[in-house]
N, C-alpha and C positions, 0 to 999 in steps of 0.2 A: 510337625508335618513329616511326611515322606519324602521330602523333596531334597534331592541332593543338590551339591554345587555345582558348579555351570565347570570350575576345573578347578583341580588339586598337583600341590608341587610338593613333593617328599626328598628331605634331605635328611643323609644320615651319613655317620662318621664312617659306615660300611654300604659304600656306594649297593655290595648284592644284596644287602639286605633291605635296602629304599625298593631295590629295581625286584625283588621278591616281592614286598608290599606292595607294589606299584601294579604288579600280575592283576592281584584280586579286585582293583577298582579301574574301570573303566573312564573315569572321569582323573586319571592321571595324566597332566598333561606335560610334565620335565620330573626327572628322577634326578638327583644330584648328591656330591658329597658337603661335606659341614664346609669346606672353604669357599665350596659355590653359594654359598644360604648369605651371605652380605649383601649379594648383586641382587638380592632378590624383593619384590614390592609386592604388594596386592590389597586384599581386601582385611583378611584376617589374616595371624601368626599364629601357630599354637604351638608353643615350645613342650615336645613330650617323652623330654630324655632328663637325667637325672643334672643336666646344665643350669646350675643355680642353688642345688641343695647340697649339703653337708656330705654327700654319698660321694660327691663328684669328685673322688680323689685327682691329685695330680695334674690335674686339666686346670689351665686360666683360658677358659670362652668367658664373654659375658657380653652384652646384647649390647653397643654403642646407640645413645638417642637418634644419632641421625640414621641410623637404621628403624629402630622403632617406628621412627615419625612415617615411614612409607607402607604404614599398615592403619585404616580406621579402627581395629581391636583389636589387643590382645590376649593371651589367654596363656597361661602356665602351669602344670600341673604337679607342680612340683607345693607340696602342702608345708614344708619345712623347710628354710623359715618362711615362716608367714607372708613378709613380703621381701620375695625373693629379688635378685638384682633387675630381671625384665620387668616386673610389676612396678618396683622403685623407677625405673627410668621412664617407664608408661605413663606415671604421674604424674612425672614432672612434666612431661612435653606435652601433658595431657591429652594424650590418647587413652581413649576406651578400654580397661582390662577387665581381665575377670580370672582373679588369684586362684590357686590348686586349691588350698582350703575350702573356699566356698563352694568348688566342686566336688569334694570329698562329703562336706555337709548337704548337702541337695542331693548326692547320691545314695547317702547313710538315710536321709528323710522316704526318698524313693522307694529305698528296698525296705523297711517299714513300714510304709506305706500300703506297696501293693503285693509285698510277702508274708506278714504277718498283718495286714490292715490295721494299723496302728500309725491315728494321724500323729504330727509331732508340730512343737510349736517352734517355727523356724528359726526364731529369735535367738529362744535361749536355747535351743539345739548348737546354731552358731556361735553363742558365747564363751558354752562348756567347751564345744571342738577347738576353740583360737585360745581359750586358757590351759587346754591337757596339751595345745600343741608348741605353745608357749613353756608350759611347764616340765616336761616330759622326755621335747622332742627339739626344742631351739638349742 
């Protein structure tokens, strides 16, 4: 659907860069840096910074459960490793995710899809992407 969310909160390690993102959507309702993101609850998380994979030099963030638990899903886009430390801690407190992998493969399917119209079988689509990302990229 079209339908956007009711409101959105943007944190980022460089508060002008949230409060620049924050310009473009209307439906922003608190802009904030990374040490404000703990205080914060809602419906959804979607962690969409490099916090959890191999890239993230230097930095110790990692998402505590009792944080997690004050979201019904979450969502991480980070595809290496597979299941990155928010995804692992979603599981346990079983909350609802949805790993960067799986969105890399649904968007690989996508553009496939409706670029070259070429169905794909999402299955072993996902099997090959979590074995090259396993083998490759872990």
């Amino acid at each position: 659907t079209n339908e956007l969310p009711g409101e959105i909160e943007i944190y980022n390690r460089d508060t002008y860069k949230a409060e620049k993102m924050a310009q473009e959507y209307k439906v922003v309702k608190k802009v904030g840096g990374l040490h404000e993101l703990f205080f914060t609850s809602g419906d959804i998380f979607i962690n969409a910074t490099n916090i959890g994979s191999p890239w993230n030099q230097g930095e110790d963030v990692f998402f505590p459960e009792e944080f997690v638990r004050r979201f019904k899903c979450v969502a991480d886009v980070t595809f290496v490793p597979l299941r990155p430390q928010l995804i692992a801690a979603a599981e346990k407190v079983k909350v609802l995710y949805a790993p960067g992998w799986k969105m890399f493969t649904y968007q690989a399917a996508m553009c496939l899809r409706k670029i070259l119209d070429i169905e794909t079988n999402i299955n072993l689509f996902s099997q090959i992407a979590q074995e090259d990302f396993k083998g490759n990229w872990s």
